[in-house]
N, C-alpha and C positions, 0 to 999 in steps of 0.2 A: 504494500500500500504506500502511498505519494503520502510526505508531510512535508510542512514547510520547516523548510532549515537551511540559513544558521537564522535561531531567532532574535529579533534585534534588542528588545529587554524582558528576557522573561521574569525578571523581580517585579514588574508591574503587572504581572500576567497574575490572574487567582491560580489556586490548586487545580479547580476545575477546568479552568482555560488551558492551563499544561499541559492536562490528562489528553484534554482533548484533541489540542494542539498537534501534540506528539504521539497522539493515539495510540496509549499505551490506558493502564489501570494499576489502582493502586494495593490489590492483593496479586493480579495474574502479572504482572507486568506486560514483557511480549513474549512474544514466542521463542522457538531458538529459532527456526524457521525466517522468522521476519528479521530475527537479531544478523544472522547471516545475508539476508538481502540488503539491510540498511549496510552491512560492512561494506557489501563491493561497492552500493551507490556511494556511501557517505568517506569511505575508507577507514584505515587504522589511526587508531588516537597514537598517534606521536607526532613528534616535532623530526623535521630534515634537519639532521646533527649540521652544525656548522661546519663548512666546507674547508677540511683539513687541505692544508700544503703539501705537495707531493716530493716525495724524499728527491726525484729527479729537481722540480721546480724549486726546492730547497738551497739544492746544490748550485744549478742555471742563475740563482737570486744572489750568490758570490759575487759570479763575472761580471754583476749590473753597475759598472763606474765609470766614469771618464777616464781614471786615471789607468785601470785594469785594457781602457780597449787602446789608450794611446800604447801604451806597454806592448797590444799586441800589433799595433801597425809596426811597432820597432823593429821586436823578434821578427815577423815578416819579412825586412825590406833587410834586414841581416843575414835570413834565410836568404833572399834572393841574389844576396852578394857572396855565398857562399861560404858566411861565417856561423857556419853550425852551433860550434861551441856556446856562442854566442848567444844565438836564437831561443839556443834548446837552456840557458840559463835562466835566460829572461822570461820562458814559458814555465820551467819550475819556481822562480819568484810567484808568480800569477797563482800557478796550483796551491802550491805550500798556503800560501795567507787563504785563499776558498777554501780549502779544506780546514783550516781552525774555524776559520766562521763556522760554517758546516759541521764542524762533530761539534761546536759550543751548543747551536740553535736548535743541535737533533739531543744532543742531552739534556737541556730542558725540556723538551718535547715529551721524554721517556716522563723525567721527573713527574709533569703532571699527568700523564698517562696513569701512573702507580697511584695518583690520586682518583681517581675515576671508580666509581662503585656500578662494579655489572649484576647488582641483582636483580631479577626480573621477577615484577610484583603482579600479587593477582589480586585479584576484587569480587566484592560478593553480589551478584547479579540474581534478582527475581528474574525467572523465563519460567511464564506458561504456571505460576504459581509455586514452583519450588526453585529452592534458595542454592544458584550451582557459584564455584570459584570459575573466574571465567580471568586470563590474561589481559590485564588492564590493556591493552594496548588493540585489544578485541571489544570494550566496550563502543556501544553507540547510542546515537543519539535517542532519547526516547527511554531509553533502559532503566528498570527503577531497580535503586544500588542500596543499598544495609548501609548503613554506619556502627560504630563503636569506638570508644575512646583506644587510641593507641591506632587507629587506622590513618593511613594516609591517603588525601581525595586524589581519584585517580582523573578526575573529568568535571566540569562546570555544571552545576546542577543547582534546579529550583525545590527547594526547601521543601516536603509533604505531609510530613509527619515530623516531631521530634520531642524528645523528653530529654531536658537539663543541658541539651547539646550543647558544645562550646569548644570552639576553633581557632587552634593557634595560626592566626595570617601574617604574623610578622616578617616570613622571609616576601609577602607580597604586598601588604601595605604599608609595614613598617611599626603597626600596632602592637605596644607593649604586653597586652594584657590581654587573656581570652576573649576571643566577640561569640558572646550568649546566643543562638538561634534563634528563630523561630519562623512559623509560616506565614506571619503578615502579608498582603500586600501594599506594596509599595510607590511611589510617585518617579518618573523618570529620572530626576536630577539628581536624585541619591546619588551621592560618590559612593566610589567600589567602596571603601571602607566602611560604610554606613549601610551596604546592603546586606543587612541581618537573614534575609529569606532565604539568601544562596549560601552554596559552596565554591571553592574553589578550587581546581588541580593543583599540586605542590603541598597542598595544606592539612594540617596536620589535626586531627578529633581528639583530646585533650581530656573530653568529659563528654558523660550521656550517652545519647542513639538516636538513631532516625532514619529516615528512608528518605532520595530525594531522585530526583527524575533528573535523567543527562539532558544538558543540553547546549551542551559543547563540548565540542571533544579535539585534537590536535591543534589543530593553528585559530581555532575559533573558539579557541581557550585564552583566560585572560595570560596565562604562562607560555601560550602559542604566540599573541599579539606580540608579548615582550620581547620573546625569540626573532621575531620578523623583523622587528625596532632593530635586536644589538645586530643582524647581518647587516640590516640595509645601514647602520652608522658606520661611517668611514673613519679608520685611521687616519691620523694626521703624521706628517714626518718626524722622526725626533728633533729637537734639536741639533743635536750633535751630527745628524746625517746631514741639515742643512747647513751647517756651520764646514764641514769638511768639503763642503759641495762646492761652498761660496770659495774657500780657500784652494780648491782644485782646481776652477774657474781660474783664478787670479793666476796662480801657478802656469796653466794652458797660455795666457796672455802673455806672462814674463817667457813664457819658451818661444811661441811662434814670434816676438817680438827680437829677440836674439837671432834666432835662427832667421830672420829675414834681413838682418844686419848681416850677419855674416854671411850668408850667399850671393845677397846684392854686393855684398864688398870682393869677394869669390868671383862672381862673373864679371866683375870690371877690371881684377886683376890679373882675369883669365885662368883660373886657378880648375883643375879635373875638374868634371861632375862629382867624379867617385869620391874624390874631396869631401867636397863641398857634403854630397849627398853623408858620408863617413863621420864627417861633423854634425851634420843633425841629426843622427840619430845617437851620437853622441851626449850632445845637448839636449835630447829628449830623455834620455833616462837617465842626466845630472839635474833636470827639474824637477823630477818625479818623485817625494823620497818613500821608495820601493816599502821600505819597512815600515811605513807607517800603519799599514793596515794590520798588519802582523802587531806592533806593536801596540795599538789602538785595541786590540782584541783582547789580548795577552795581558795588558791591563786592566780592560770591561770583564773580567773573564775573573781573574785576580780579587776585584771588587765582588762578583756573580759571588765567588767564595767564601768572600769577609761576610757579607749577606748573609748569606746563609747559615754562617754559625751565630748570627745574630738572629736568626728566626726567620727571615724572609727570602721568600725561593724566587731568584728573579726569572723572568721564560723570553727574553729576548733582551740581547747583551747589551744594548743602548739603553736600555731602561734604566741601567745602573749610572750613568751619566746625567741623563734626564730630570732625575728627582732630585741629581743636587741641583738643579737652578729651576724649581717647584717654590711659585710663590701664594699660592692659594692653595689651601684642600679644603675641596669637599666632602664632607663627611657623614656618612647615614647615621642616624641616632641610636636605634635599637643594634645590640650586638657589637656596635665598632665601639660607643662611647657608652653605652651600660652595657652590662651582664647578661641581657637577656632572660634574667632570673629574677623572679617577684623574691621581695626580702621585706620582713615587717622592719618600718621604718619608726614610727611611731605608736604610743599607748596613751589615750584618755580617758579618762575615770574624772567625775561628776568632779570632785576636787584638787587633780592634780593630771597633769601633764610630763610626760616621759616621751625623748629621743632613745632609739633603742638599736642594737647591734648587733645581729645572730651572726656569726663566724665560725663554720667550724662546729658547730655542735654547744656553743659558747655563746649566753646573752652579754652582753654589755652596757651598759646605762652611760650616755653620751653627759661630758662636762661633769662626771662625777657623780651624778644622780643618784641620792637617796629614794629609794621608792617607799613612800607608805603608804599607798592603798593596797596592802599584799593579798587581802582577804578578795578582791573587787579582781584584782588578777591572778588568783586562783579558780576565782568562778570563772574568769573571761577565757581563761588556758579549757577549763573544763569543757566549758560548748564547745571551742574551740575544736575539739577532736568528736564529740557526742555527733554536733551537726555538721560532718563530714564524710564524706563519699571517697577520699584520696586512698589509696592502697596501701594501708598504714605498716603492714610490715617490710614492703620496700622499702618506706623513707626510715623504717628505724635501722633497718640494715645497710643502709647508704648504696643504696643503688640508685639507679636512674628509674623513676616512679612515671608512671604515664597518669595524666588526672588534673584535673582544674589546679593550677598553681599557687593559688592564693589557699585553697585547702592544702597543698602541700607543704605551704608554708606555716601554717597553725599546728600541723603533725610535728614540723621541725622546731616550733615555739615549746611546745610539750616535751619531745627530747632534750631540751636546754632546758626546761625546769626540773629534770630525773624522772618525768614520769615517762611510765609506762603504755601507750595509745591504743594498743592491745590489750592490755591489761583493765585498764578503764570501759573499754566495748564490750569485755567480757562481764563485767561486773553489773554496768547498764546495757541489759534487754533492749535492742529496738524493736518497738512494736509499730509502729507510724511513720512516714514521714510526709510534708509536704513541699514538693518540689520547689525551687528557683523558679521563677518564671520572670517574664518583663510585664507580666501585669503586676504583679503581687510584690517582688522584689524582695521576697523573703523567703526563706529557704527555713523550716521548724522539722525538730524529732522530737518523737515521744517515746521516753525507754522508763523498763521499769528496774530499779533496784530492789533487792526483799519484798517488801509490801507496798514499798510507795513507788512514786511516778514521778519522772523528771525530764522537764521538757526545755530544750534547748531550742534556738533561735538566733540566726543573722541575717542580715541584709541590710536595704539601703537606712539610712540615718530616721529620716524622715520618717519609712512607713512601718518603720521598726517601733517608732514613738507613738503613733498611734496604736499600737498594741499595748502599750506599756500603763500603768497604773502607777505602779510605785517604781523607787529609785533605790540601789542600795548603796551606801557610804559609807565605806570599810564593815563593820561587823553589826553595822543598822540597817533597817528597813524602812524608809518614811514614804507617805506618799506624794508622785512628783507632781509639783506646779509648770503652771505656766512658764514663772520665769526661769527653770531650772530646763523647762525643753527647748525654751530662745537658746538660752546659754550655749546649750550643747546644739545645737541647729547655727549660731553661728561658730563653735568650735568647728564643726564636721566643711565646713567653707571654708576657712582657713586653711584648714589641711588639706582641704582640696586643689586649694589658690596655690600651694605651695609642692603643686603636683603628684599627690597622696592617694589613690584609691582606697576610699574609707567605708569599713563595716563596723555595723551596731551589731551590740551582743546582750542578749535577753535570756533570761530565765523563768522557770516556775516549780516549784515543786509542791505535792499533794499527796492527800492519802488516796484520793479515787479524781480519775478524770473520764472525759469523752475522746474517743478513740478518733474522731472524725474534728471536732472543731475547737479542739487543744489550744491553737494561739493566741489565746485571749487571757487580760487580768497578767500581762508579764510584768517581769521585774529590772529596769534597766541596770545594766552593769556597766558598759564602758563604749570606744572605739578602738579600733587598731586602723593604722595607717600603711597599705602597703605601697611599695614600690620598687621600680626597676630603677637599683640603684647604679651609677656611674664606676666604671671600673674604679678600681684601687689605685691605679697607676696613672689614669686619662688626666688629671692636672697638672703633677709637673710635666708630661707631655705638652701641655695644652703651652706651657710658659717658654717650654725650651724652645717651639717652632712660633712662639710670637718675638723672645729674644732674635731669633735667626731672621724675625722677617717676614714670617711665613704668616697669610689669615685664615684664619681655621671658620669655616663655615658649614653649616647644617642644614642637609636638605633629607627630611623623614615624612612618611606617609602618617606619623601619628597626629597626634592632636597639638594647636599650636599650643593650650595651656603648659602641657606635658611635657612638650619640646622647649618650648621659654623657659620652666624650672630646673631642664637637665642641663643649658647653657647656662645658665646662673647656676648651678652647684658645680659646674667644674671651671668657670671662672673663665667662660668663654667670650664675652659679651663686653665690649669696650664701651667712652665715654660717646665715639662719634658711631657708633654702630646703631642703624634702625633696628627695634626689636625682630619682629615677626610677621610673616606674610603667609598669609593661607594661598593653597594651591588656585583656590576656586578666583580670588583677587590678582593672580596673574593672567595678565593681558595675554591674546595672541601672540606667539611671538613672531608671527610673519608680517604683524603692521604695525610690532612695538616702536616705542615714541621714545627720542632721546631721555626725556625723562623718567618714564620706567628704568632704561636702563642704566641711568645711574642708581636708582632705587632700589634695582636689584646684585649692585656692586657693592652699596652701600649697608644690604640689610647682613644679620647676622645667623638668621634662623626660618627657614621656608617648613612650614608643617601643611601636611595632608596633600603633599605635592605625589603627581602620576609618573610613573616611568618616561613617558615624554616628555615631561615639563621637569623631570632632570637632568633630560640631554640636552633641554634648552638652555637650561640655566647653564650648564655647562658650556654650551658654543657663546652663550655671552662674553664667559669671563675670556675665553677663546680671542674673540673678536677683540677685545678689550685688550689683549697685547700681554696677559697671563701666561702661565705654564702651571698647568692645573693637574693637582691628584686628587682623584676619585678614588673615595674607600667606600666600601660596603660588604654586608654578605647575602642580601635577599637577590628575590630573582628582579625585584622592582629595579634593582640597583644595575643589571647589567649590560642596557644600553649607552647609561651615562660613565660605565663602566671602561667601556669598548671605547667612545668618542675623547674622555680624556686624553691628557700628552703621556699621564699615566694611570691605571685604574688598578687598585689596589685590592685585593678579597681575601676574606678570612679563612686564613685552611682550615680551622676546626667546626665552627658553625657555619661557615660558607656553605652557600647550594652549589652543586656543582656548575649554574650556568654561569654562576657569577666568577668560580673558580676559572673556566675554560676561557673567559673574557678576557680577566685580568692579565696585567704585564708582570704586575707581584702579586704573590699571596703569603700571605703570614700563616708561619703554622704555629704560630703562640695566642692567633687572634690578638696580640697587643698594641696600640697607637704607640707605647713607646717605643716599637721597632721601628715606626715610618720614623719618628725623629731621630734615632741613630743609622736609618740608612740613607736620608736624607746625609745625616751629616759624613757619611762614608762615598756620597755621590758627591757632595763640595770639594770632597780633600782630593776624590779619582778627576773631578775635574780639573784640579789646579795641577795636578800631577801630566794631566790629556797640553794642556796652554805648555808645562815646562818642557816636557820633550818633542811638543810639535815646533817650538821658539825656536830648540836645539839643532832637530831633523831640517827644517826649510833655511835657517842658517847655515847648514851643510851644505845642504843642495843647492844652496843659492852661491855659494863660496865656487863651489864644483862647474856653475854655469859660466860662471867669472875665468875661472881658470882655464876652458875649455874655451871658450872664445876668446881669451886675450892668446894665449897660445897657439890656437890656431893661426892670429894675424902675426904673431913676432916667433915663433917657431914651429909649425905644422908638424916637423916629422917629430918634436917631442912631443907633440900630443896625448893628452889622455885617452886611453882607448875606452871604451863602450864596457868591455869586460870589466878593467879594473876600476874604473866608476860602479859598475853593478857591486864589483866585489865591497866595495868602502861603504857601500848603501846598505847592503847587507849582515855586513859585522860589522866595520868599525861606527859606523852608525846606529844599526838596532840596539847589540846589545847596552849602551851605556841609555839608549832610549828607552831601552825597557827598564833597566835599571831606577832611572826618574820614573819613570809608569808605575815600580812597586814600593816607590820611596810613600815616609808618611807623609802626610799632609801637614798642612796649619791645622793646631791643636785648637785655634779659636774661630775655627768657621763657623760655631754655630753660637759665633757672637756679633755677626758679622748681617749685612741685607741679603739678599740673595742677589745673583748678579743681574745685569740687562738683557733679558731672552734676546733683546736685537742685537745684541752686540755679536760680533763675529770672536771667531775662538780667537784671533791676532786683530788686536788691536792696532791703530794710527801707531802710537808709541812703540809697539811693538815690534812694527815694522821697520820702524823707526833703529833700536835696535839690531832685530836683524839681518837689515841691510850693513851697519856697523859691524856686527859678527863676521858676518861673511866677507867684508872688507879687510879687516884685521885676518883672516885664513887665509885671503888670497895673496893679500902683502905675502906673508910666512913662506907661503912657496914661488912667489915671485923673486922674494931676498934670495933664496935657497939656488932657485933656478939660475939666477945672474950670477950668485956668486961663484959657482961651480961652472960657471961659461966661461966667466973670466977669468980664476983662477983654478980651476982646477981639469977641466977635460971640454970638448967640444964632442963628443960622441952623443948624438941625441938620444940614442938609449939609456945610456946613462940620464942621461937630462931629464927624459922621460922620468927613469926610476925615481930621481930624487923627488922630482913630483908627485910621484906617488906617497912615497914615504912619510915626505912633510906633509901633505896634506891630510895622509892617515894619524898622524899622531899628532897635526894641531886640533882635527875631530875629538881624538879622544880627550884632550886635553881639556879641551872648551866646554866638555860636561861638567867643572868647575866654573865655569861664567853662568851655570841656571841657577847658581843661588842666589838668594832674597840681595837687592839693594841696602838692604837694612843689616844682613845678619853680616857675622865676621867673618874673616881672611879664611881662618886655621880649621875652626870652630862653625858649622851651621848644616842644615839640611841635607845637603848632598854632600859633604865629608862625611856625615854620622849615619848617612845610607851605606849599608855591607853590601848590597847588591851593587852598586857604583864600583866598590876594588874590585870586587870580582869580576865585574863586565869589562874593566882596563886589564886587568891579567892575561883575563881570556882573550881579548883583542889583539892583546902585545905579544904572545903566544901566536896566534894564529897570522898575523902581521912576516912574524919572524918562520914560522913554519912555510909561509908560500916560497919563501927565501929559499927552502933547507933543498925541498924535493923540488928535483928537476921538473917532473910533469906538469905542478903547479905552476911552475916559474916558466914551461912554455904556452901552458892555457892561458895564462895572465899577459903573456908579453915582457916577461920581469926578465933581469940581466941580474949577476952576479956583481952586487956592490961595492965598492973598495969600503973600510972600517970611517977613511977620514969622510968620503959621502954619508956615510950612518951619520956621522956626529955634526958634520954639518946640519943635516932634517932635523934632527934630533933638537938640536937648537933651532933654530929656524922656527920650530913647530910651537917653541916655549913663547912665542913672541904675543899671540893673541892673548893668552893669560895674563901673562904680567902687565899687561897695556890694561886689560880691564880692572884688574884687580889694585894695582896703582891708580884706577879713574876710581874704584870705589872709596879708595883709605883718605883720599884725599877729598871725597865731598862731602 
């Protein structure tokens, strides 16, 4: 049979119009017969997993660089002149750095693969009247499903029945606290979070039972929508890839700008092609510097590590870069900055007021707190456990309890005062109860002990006092006035205002009662205050990334009152910060007006916001000239997830779509990780600026050398090979060395930097071109002086060029220390990786020396002792020039 679907709101739809709708029934359901026709029409409830990268396309996503394809025009046109060695050099450079990328990008890949949970859930489906297990991913539209506490919804469904039901939606709205069912109908503009009548896939049955009719299922699920959001949000570049991009560019400009001097000056001088042609590709891989990527990884890769033994598993190697120049997060409220855990916050009793602290099995009394209404919370401990449904020997065994959490917290009140929850159930007989509901909003049992009868009671403030007659105060009984139910009517506000979900606690006891209409003539006792309180750790967090610069902002599907008291208790909320915007008070954002959007740069707290109106807010601060991390662990979180420069997710409470999104995930769930990996991404940065200063001063020294030589000595030329060779050792390793060195100790006392800014700075360049000025002199002096007094054989000439230049390179890994620090004493002396990367160079320098084979791949000659000492000095002359400019300013 033909039904209409997908339906556009069935929470405004009655039970009846469902039924109808979906032409199902509320004892037969349907058939299996029809169940299996709707499947092939309507298909299987899953989502199209996100379009993984293909280990080929992985590897093909290396070679994507300007700098990787000029490299290969080189190897090419080396190939074509018959210099193999050469060719086949400059093509293992190429491979060698794709394949680090490539095993980094495919071992995070594995990482979160081992996070990925394959178990395959079934569901309880009415067909044709009996109750069968059908593979969730087989249910369809129409279908009427069972529920029970501890189930997970497998599909979108209208409410048809339920008792006490109550539904954890935090991983989709954001909402702290169970949302209560029921079958209402309801008005179209209800926000998801306020439609009580449905279910939703992803979400979790906590309390109760019920039956509710599908009525969405795969991508016409509100967990389907979200999915289709985070594919269709595009990544944006990292930083750090436009920042190398820009610098690449500049690099491409200074070569072909070279190399067209020198050819033009080549053909007027008449000089070969093969010249001419011998020179630029010469000149193209002295601009290049080869190691950078190698070394750019080697470092990202370094950090990937430091990360991780800090908690946070990075899945794509720029990320770790990226978050050091992260000047905003956004942050989900439920799970990132609370617990996700109801904890009783609060105790009031008719004459006194108590802050309170369960930890651990442990109450606490906040500021010291004498409590003397003991006898008023002993009663309130007692209902506490009487009128409760929670699975009380789980929580006294400390396990994970499935069950309304605010009853699992009154179980865990009772284990902190040494009783026993079982013990007390056994002793009072239930014989009654009457359920929660949202008409009544009280929740009463009636048990008996020996002969008598004793009836406990909670719910809301208000219609708990209507029940109530008398008041008790401490070991009295009087009867309560008026102005004692204001009192406590505005106490129960208060605690509300201060973000509190508060229950009244009632009593009665008798020798005989009525088994049916028990809640009458009670006895008031107290409130308790619960809440999802803010991690332990989330404030100095909250201070360390305002120190650093960083604005910590909150965007949650909860309530904005809820959401205003969790950034005011963790001290989130500045003098110039707007409080709070509700989702429904955000504009379009396809026609927003200058002014919203400073209004929403400016606020500090978005509550009851939609998974798209996260990823908006997110492209605002985007547009705005931000570098933005998104934290979360719901599924609501993982388009704004996906669209950040980074999106953060919790490995332990995380949903996995949020997990599969993210660029990080924490498997400590703690904010205090983003602040120390943030600060381990400032120190890899300033480490990424000190050896890139180093490498493009190299190579910039090496372009200089190669065209002034070409015009005043050609056949001493540097050859292509032994440029490749200095690029690759005597270059990498002291650049990798700066890549593992520590950082400044006070980055995260510092702003964070200018995303526009380029990794090389005006001054910088500034600099470098001085660098490289001072290394060219070095083997200029070297070259003359051994022309004029020492030998005219251009081989020789050649080598000395070689040699000075390698060993003013190494030298000059002493010029990247700080302006500021000293001679003897500072950063790169007191890096071990630094001697070791000179050893190894001086080693390997001297070995192409030893073996002949070397010494004819290279083009190298046989050096006389005074040429060594000559380079040797020569090479000393960059240092001492810089190091003499720094003592004396």
């Amino acid at each position: 049979m033909k039904i209409k679907y997908p339906i556009p709101a069935p929470h405004t739809l009655t039970v009846e119009e469902i039924f109808k709708t979906l032409q199902t029934d509320l004892s037969q359901g349907i058939s299996k017969a029809e169940s299996a026709s709707r499947s092939i029409q309507f298909g299987l409830n899953s989502h199209q997993s996100q379009k993984k990268k293909s280990i080929l396309k992985m590897l093909v996503g290396q070679f994507k660089s300007p700098i990787v394809y000029l490299l290969f025009v080189a190897a090419g046109v080396s190939f074509y002149f018959q210099n193999t060695i050469e060719s086949v050099a400059i093509l293992i450079v190429i491979l060698v750095n794709a394949l680090i990328g490539f095993f980094m990008e495919l071992q995070a890949r594995s990482s979160m693969m081992a996070l990925r949970k394959m178990d395959i859930s079934f569901s309880k489906v009415i067909h044709g009247g009996k109750v069968v297990d059908v593979p969730s991913d087989q249910v369809v539209p129409g279908d009427l499903m069972l529920l029970e506490a501890g189930d997970l919804v497998s599909a979108d469904g209208r409410i048809v029945e339920c008792n006490q039901l109550a539904c954890d939606e935090s991983s989709l709205t954001g909402e702290s606290f169970p949302v209560l069912k029921n079958i209402d109908t309801l008005t179209s503009d209800v926000d998801l979070a306020d439609r009580i009548n449905m279910v939703f896939k992803g979400t979790a049955i906590m309390n109760g039972n019920g039956k509710f009719v599908v009525t969405g299922i795969g991508e016409n699920t509100e967990l389907g929508k979200i999915t289709i959001m985070v594919d269709s949000a595009t990544s944006t570049a990292t930083p750090l890839d436009k920042k190398i991009s820009a610098l690449t560019r500049k690099l491409i400009w200074i070569t072909l700008g070279m190399t067209a001097i020198f050819s033009l000056s080549g053909v007027i001088e008449g000089r070969s092609w093969l010249l001419i042609l011998e020179t630029s590709i010469a000149l193209a891989v002295a601009a290049f510097p080869e190691g950078l990527p190698i070394v750019a990884t080697v470092a990202l890769a370094y950090g990937m590590l430091l990360m991780a033994n800090k908690n946070a598993i990075v899945k794509k190697l720029s990320a770790v870069e990226t978050l050091g120049g992260v000047n905003v997060i956004l942050t989900d409220k439920t799970g990132t900055l609370t617990e996700n855990k109801i904890h009783i916050a609060q105790l009031s009793f008719p004459d006194e007021e108590v802050a309170v602290s369960i930890r651990k099995g442990i109450i606490t009394y906040k500021n010291e707190a004498v409590l003397k209404n003991k006898e008023n919370f002993e009663k309130m401990t007692l209902i506490g456990v009487l009128c409760n449904n929670a699975p009380m020997e789980q929580v006294e065994e400390k396990k994970k309890a499935v069950g309304d959490p605010i009853e699992i917290a009154l179980i865990g009140l009772a284990n902190a005062m040494a009783l026993k929850p079982t013990t007390i159930n056994n002793k009072y007989k239930r014989l009654s109860e009457v359920p929660f509901s949202s008409e009544t909003k009280i929740m009463g049992t009636l048990h008996q002990r020996d002969k008598n009868y004793f009836i406990s009671a909670k719910g809301s403030v208000e219609d708990l006092l209507l029940k109530c007659s008398t008041i008790q105060i401490g070991d009295k009984i009087e009867k309560i006035t008026p102005t004692q139910k204001k009192a406590i009517l505005a106490e129960s506000e208060k605690m509300a205002a201060d973000g509190l979900r508060v229950l009244a606690f009632a009593y009665r006891e008798e020798k005989k009662t009525e088994k049916e209409n028990f809640l009458q003539q009670l006895i008031y006792v107290g409130m308790i205050g619960f809440l999802d309180p803010p991690r332990l750790d989330i404030k100095p967090a909250i201070i360390a990334c305002r120190k650093a610069g960083i604005k910590i902002v909150m965007i949650t599907g909860d309530h904005p009152m809820t959401a205003l008291n969790v950034a005011q208790r963790i001290g989130m909320l500045v003098d110039n910060d707007d409080q709070v915007i509700a989702g429904k008070e955000l504009p379009k954002m396809e026609s927003i007006s200058k002014k919203w959007r400073e209004k929403i740069l400016s606020t500090a707290v978005f509550a009851r916001t939609t998974p798209k109106q996260k990823l908006e807010i997110v492209n605002v601060y985007q547009k705005a000239g931000f570098v933005v991390a998104m934290t979360g662990d719901g599924v609501n979180d993982a388009p704004a997830l996906k669209k950040a420069d980074i999106g953060i997710a919790m490995g332990l409470r995380g949903t996995q779509v949020a997990k599969e999104t993210a660029s990080i995930v924490l498997k400590d769930d703690s904010f205090t990780s983003i602040a120390g990996a943030v600060a381990h991404g400032r120190e890899i940065f300033q480490n990424i600026q000190r050896f890139v200063i180093y490498l493009v001063s190299c190579n910039l020294s090496e372009i200089f050398i190669v065209t002034i030589l070409g015009f005043v000595a050609s056949g001493s030329m540097l050859l292509p090979l032994q440029i490749l060779f200095l690029n690759m050792i005597t270059d990498v390793f002291p650049a990798l060395a700066l890549g593992l060195g520590k950082g400044d100790q006070s980055v995260m006392l510092k702003p964070p930097r200018d995303p526009k800014l380029e990794i090389i700075s005006n001054k910088n360049w500034v600099m470098i071109f001085i660098y490289a000025c001072l290394m060219t002199l070095s083997v200029l002096v070297a070259v003359f002086y051994c022309k004029y007094f020492i030998t005219t054989n251009p081989h020789l000439i050649n080598n000395i060029a070689f040699i000075t230049l390698a060993f003013s390179q190494l030298f000059h890994v002493f010029n990247m220390s700080s302006v500021h620090s000293g001679i003897w004493i500072n950063e790169v002396t007191k890096n071990k990786f630094v001697w070791l990367a000179l050893l190894l160079c001086a080693v390997l320098i001297i070995g192409v020396y030893v073996f002949s084979q070397s010494r004819a791949a290279l083009g190298l000659v046989i050096v006389p002792a005074n040429i060594w000492l000559v380079a040797i000095l020569a090479s000393l002359l960059p240092i001492v020039i810089v190091q003499l400019y720094k003592s004396i300013r």
